[in-house]
C-alpha positions as CSV (number, residue, x, y, z in Angstrom):
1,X,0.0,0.0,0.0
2,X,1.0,3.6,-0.3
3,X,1.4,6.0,2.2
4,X,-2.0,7.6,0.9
5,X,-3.7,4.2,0.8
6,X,-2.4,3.8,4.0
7,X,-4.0,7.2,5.6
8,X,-7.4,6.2,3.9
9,X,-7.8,2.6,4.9
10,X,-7.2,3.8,8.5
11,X,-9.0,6.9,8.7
12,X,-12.3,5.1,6.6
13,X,-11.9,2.2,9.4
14,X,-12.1,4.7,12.2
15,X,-14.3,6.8,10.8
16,X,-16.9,4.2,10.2
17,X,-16.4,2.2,13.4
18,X,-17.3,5.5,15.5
19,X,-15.5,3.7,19.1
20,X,-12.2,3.8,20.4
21,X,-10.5,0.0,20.1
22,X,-8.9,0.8,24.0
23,X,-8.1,-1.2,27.6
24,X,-7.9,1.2,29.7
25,X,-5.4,4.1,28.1
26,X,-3.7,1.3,25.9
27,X,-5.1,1.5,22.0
28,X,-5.3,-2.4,20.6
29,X,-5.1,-3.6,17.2
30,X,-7.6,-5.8,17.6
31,X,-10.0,-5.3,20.5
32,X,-13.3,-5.7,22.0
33,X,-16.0,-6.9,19.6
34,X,-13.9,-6.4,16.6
35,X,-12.7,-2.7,17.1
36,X,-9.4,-1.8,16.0
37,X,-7.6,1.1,16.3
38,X,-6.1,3.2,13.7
39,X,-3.4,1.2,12.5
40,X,-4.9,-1.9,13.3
41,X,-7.2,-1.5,9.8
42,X,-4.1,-1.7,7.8
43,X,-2.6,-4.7,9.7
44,X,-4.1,-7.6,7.5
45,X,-5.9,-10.5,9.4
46,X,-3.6,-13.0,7.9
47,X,-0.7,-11.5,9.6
48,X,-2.5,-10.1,12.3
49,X,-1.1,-12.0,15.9
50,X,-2.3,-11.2,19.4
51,X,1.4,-10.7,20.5
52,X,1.7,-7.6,18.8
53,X,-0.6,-5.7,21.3
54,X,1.3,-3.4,23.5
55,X,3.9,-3.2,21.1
56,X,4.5,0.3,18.5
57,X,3.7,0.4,14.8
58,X,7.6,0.6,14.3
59,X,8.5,-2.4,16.3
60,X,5.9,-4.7,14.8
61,X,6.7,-3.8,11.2
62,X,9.9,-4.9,11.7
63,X,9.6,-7.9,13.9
64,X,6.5,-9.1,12.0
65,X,7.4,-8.2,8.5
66,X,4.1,-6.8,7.7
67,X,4.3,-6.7,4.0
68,X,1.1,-3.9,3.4
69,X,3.1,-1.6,6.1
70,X,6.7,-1.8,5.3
71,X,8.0,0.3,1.7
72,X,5.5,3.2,2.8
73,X,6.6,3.3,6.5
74,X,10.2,3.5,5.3
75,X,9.7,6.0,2.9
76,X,7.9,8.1,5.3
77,X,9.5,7.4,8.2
78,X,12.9,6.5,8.0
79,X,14.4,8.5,5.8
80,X,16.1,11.4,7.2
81,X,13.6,15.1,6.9
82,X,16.4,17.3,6.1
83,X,19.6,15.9,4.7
């Protein structure tokens, strides 16, 4: 996905669901009765494991190779602002 495609899945996914996919203060990937949080909606169901909870966006990309995440994190997010 693109960074754009990215933005839209998430912010369509959010928008739609109307609730907050939380445990207290803690936003989940996947939570109660099928919420998800922001970045949860582009974390794909096949790759989706409950181990990632309580873990960031940049750790799990990395650890869990999530394919729809990874060129458009990098591209966004790793490459230096300002050279």
């Amino acid at each position: 996905m693109t960074a754009q495609e990215i933005f839209d899945k998430a912010a369509v996914g959010i928008l739609t669901q109307k609730e907050k996919s939380i445990n207290g203060l803690t936003c989940l990937y996947r939570g109660f009765n099928g919420k998800k949080c922001a970045a949860g909606f582009c974390i794909d169901d096949s790759e989706y494991k409950p181990e990632m909870e309580r873990n960031n966006i940049s750790s799990i990309i990395g650890k869990y190779k999530l394919q729809n995440l990874i060129g458009p994190y990098r591209s966004s997010y790793m490459s230096p602002r300002n050279p």
